[in-house]
PADO-20596 format. One record per residue: x, y, z of N, C-alpha, C in turn; residue in one letter; residue number from 1. Coordinates in Angstrom, 1 decimal. Layout:
! PADO-20596
X,Y,Z,X,Y,Z,X,Y,Z,A,NUM
...
END
This chain:
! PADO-20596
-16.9,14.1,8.3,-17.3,12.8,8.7,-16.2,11.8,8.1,X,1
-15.6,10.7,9.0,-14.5,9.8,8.6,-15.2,9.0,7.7,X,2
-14.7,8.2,6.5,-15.3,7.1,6.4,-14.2,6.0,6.5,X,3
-13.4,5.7,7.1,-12.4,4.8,7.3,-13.1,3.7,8.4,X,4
-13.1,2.9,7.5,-13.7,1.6,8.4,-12.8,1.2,9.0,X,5
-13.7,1.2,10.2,-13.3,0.8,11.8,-12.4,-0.5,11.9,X,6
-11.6,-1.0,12.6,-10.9,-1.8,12.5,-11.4,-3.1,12.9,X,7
-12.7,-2.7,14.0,-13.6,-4.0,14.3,-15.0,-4.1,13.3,X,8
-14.4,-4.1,12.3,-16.1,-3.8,11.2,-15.7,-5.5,10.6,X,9
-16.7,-5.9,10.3,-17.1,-6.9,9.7,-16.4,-7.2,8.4,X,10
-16.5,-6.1,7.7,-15.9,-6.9,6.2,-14.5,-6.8,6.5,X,11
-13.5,-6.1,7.6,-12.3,-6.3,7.7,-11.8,-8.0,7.3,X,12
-12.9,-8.4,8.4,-12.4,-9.9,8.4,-12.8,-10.7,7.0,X,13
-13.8,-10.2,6.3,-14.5,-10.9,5.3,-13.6,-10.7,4.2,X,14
-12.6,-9.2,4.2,-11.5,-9.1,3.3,-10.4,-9.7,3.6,X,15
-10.1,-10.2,4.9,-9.1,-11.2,5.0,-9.0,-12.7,4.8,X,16
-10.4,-13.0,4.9,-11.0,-14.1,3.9,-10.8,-14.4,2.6,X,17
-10.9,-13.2,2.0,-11.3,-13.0,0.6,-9.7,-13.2,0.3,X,18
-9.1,-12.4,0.5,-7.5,-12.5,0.4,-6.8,-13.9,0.4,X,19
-6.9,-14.3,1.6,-6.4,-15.9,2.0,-6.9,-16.7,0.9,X,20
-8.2,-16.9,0.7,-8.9,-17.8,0.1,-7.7,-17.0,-1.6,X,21
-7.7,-16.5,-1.9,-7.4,-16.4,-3.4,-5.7,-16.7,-3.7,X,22
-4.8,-16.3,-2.5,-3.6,-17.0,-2.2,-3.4,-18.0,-2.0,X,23
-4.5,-18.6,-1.6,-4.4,-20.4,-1.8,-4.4,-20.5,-2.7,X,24
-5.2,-19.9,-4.1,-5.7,-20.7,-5.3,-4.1,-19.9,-5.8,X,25
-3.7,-19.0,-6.1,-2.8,-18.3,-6.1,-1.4,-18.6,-5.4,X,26
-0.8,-19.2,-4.9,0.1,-19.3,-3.9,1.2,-18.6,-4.5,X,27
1.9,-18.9,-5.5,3.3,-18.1,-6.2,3.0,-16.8,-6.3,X,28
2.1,-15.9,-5.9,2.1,-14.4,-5.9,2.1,-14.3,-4.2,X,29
2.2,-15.3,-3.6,2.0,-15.1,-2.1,3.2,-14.4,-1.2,X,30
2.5,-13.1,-0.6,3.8,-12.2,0.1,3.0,-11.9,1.1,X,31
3.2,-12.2,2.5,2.7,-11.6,3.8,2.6,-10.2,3.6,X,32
3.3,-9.0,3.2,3.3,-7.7,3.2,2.5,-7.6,2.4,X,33
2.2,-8.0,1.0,1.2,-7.9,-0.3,0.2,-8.4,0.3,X,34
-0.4,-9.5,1.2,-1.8,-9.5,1.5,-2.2,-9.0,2.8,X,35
-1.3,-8.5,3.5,-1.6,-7.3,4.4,-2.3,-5.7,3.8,X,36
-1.7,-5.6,3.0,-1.6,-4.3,2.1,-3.1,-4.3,1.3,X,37
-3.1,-5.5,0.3,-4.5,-5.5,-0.5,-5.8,-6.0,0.5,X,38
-5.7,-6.6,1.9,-6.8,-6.7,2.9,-7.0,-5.9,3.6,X,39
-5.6,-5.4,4.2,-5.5,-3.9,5.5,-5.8,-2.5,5.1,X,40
-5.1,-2.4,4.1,-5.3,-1.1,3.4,-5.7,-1.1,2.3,X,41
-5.7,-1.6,0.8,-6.4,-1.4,0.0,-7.7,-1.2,0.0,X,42
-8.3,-2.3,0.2,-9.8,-2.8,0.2,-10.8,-2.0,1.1,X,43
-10.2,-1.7,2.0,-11.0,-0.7,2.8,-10.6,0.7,2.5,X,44
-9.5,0.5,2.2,-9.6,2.1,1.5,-10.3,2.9,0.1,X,45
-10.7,1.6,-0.3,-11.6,1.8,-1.2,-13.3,1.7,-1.3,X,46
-13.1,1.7,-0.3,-15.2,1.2,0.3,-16.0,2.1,-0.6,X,47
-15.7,3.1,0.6,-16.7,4.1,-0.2,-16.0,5.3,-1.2,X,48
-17.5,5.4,-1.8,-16.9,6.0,-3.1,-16.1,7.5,-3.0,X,49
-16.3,8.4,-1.8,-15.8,9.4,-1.9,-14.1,8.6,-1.1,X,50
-13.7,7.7,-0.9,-12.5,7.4,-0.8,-12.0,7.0,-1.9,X,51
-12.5,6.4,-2.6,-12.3,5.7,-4.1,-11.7,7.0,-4.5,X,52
-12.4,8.0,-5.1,-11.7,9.2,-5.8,-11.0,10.2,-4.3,X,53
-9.9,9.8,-3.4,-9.6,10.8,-2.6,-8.5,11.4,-2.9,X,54
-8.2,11.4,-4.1,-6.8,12.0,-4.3,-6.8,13.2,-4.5,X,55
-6.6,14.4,-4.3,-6.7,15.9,-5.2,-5.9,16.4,-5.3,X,56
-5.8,17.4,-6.3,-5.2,18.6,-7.0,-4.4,18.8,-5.8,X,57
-3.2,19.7,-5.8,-2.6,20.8,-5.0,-3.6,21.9,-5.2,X,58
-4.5,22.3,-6.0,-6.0,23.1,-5.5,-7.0,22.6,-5.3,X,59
-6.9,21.5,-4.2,-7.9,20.5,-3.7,-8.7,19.9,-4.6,X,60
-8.6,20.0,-5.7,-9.4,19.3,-6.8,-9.3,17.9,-6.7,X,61
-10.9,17.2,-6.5,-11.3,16.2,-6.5,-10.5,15.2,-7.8,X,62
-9.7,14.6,-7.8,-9.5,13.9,-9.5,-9.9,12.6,-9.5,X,63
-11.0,12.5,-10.3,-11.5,11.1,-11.0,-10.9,10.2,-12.3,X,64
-10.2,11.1,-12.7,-9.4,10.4,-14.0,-8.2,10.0,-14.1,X,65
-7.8,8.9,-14.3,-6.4,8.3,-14.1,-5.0,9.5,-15.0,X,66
-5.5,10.3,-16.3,-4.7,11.5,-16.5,-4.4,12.5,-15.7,X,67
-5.2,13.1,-14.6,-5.5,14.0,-13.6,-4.5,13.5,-12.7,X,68
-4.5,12.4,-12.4,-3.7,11.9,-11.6,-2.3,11.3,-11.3,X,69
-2.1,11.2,-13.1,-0.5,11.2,-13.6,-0.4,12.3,-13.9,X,70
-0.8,13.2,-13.6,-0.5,15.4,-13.8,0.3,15.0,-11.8,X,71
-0.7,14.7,-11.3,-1.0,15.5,-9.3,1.0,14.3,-9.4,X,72
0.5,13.2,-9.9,2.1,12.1,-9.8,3.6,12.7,-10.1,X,73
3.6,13.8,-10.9,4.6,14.7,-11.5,5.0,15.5,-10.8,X,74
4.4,15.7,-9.5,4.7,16.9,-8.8,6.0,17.1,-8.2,X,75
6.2,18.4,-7.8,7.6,17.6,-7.1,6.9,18.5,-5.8,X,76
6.1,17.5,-4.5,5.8,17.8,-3.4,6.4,17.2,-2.4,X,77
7.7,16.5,-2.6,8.6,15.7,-1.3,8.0,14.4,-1.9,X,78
9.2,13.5,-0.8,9.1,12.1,-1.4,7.9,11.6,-0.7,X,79
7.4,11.7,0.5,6.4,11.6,1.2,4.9,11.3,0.5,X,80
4.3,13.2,-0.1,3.7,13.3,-0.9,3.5,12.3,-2.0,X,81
5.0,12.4,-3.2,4.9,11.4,-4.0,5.0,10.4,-3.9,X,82
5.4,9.4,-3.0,5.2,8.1,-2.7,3.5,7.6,-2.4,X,83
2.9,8.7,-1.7,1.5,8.4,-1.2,0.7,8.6,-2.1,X,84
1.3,9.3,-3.5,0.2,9.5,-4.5,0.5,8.3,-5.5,X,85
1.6,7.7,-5.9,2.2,7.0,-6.5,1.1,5.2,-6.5,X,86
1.7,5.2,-4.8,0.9,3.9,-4.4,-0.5,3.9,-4.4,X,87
-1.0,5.2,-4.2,-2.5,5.3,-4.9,-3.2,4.9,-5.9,X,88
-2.2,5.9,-7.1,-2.3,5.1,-8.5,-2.2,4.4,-8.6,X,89
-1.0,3.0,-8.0,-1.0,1.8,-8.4,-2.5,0.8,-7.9,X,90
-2.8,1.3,-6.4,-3.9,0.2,-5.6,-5.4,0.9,-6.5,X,91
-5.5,2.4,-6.9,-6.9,2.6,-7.9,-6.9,1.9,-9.2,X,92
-5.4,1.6,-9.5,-5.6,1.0,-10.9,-6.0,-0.9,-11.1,X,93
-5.0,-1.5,-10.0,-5.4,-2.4,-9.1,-6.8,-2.8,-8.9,X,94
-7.5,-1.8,-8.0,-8.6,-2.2,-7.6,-9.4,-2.0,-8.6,X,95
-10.1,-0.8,-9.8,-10.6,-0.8,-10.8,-10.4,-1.7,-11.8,X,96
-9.1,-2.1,-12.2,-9.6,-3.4,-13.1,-9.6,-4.4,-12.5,X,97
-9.7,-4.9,-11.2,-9.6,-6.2,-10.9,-11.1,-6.5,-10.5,X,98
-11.3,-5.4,-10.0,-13.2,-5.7,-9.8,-14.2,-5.1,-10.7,X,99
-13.6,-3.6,-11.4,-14.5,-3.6,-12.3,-14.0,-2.7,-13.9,X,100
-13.3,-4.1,-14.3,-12.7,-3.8,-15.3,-13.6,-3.7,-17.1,X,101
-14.6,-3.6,-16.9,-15.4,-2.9,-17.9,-16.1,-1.6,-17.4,X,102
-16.2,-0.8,-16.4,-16.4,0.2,-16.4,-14.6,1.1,-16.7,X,103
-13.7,0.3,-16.7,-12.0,0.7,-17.1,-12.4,1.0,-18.7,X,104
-12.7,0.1,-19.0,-12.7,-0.3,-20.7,-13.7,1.0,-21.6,X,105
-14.9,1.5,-21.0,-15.6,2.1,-20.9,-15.1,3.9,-20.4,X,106
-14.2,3.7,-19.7,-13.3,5.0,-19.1,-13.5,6.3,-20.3,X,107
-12.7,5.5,-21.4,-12.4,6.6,-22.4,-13.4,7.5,-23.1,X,108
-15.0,6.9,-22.7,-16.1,7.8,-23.2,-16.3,8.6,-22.0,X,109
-16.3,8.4,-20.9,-16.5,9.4,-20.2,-15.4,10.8,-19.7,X,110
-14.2,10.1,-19.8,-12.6,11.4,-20.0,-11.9,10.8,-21.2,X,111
-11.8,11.5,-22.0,-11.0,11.5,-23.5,-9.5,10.7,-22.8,X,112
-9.2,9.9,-23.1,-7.6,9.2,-22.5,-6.7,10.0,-24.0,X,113
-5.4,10.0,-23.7,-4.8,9.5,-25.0,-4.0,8.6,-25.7,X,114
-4.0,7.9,-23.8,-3.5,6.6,-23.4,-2.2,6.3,-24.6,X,115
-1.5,7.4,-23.7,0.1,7.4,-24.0,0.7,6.9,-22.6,X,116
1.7,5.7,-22.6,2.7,5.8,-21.1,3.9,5.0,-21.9,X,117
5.0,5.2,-20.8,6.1,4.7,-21.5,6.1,3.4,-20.4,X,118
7.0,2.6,-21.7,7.5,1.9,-20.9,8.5,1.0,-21.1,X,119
9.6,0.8,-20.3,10.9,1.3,-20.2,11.2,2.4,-20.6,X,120
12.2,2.4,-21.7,12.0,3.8,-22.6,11.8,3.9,-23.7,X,121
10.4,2.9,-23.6,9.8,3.2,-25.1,8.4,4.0,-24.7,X,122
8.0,4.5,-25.7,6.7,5.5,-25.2,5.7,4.7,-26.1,X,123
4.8,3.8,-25.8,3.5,3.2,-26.2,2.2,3.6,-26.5,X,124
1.5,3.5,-27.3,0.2,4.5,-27.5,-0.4,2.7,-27.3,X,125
-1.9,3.2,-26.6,-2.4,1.9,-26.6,-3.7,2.5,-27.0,X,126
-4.7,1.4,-27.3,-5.7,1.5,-28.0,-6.9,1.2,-27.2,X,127
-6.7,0.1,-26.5,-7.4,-0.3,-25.2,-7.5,0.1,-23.6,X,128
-8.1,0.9,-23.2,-8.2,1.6,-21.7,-7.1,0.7,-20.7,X,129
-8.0,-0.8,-20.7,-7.5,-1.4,-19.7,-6.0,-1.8,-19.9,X,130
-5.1,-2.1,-20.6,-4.1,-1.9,-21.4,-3.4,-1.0,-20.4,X,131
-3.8,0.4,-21.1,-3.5,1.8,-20.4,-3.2,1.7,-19.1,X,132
-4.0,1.5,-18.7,-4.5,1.9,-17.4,-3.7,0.6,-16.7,X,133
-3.1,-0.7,-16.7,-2.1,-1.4,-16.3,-1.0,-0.7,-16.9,X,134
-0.3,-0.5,-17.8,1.3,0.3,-17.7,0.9,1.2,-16.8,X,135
0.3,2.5,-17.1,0.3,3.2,-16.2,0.4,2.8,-14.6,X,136
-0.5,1.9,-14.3,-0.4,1.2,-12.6,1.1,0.3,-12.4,X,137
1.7,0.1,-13.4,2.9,-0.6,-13.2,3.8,0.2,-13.0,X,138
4.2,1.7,-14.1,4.7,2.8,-13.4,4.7,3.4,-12.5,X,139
3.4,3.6,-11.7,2.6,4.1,-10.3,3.6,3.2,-9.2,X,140
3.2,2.3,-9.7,4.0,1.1,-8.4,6.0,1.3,-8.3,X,141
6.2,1.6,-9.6,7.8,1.2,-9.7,8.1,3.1,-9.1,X,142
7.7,3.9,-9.6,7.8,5.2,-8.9,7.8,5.0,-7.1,X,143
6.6,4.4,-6.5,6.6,4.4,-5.5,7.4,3.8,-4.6,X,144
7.9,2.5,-5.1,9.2,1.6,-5.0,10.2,2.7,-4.6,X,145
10.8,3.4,-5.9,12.2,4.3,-6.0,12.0,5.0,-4.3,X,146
10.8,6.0,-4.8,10.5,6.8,-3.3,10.7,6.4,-2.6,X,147
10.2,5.2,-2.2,10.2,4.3,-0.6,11.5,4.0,-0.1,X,148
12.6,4.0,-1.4,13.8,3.4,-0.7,14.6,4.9,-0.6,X,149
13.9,5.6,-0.4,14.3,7.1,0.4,13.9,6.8,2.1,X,150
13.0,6.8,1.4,12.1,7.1,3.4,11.4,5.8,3.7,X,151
10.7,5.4,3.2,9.6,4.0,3.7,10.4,2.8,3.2,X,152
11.3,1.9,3.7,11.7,1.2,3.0,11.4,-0.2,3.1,X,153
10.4,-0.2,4.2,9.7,-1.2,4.3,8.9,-1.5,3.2,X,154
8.3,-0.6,2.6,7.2,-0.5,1.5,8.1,-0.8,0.0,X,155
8.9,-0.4,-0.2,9.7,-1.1,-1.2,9.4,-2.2,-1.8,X,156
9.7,-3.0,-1.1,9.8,-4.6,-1.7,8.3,-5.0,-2.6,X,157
6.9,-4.3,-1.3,5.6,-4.4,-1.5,5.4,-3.8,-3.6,X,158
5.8,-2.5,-3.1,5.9,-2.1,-4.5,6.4,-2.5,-5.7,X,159
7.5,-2.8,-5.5,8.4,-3.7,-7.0,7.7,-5.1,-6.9,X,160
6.9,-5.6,-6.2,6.5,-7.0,-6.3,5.1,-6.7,-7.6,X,161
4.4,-5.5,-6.7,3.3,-5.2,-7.4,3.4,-5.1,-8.5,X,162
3.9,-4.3,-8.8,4.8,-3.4,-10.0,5.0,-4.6,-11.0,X,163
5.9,-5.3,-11.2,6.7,-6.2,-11.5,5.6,-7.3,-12.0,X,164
4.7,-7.6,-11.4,3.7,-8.9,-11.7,1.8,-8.3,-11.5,X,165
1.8,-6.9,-11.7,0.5,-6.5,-11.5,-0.4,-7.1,-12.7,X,166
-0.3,-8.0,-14.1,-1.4,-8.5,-14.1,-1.4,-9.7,-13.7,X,167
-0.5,-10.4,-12.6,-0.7,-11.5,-11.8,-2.0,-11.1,-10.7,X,168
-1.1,-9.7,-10.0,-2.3,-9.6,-9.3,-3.6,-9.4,-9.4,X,169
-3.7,-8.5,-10.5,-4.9,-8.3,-11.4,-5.9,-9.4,-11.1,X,170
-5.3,-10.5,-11.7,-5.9,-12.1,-11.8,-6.3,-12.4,-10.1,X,171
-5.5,-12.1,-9.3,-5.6,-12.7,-8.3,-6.7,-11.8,-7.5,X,172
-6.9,-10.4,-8.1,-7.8,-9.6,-7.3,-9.5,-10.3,-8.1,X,173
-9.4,-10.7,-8.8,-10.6,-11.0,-9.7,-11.3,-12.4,-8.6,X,174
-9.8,-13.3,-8.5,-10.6,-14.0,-7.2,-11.2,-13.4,-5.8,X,175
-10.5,-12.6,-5.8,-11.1,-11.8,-4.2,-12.4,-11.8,-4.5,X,176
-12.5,-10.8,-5.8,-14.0,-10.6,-6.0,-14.7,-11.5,-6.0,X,177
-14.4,-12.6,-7.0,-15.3,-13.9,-7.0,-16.0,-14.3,-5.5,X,178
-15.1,-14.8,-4.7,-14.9,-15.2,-3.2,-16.1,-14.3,-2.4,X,179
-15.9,-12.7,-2.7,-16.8,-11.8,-2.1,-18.1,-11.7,-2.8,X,180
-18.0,-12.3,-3.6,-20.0,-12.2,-4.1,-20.5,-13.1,-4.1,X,181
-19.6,-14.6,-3.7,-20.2,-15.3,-3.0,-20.4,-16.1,-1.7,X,182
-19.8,-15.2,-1.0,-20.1,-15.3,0.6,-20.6,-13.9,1.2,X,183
-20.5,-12.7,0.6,-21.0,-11.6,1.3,-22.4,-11.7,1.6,X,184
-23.2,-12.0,0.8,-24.5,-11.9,0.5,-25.3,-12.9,2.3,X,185
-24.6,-13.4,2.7,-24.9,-14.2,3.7,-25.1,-13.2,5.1,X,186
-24.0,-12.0,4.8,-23.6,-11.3,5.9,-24.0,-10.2,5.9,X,187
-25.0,-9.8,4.6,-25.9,-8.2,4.8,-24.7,-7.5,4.0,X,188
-23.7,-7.7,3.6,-22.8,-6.8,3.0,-23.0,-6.6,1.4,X,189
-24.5,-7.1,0.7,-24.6,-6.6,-0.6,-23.7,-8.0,-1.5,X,190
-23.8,-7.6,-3.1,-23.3,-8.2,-3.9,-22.5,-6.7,-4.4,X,191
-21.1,-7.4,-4.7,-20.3,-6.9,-5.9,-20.4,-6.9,-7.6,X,192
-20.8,-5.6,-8.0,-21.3,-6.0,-9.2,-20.3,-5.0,-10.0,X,193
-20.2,-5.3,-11.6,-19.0,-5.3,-12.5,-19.6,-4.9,-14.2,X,194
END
């Protein structure tokens, strides 16, 4: 069974609301491709929860944990592969702290982190999940970038933008949310809770 929401579904449009409305208040992070990307494909690709965790192993293993998933990032399975897991990481790390960045904070009781990442070429121990879990999404993005200007080079620019100012976006995804818990509720689509 798919779960890819349909292109005529309702919250498509309600996420392009959500988007608009937060690049207004936002304007200097404003990129046509960047709000294509976090309304078109992010957001819906995150609906439901078995797309939320759809990443797996090379032995189909389901991975829930942002470690598991900088292991599956290391691979060497073509640039294709790793570009598509890359940008993964960056839009799950994205979407988890921007909407529900105390179940991030919370992470490390449920999978041991040991929330090591480098960055440039220094190697960082951090103490705080969400911390963590943005280097890591900033690397995810700048990996993805490199790859793209192999093969997808349209997607490039999208990535190093991300990359480059992801706790801007961060901020700017917190409006989405705002915006969506308080107009969803009008349209049967639930509240976003955090």
């Amino acid at each position: 069974m798919s779960r890819e929401i349909p292109s005529d579904h309702p919250i498509r449009e309600l996420f392009g609301q959500a988007v608009s409305a937060a690049f207004r208040r936002r304007g200097d992070l404003y990129s046509p491709d960047i709000a294509r990307h976090i309304s078109e494909e992010m957001l819906p690709g995150f609906v439901h929860m078995d797309q939320l965790y759809r990443l797996r192993s090379l032995q189909g293993k389901k991975l829930q944990d942002l470690p598991g998933m900088l292991d599956c990032a290391s691979g060497k399975e073509g640039p294709e592969r790793n570009f598509e897991v890359n940008l993964y990481i960056g839009d799950f790390v994205l979407f988890m702290c921007g909407f529900f960045p105390s179940l991030v904070r919370t992470e490390s009781r449920r999978f041991p982190l040991s929330m090591v990442a480098k960055v440039g070429g220094v190697i960082v121990s951090y103490s705080e999940p969400l911390e963590y879990y943005v280097a890591e999404g900033r690397n995810a993005y700048q990996r993805a970038a490199r790859t793209a200007e192999v093969f997808n080079f349209s997607s490039r620019e999208t990535c190093c933008r991300l990359g480059e100012r992801l706790e801007d976006y961060l901020k700017l995804l917190r409006l989405v949310k705002k915006y969506l818990e308080e107009n969803s509720g009008s349209r049967g689509m639930g509240r976003i809770i955090a």
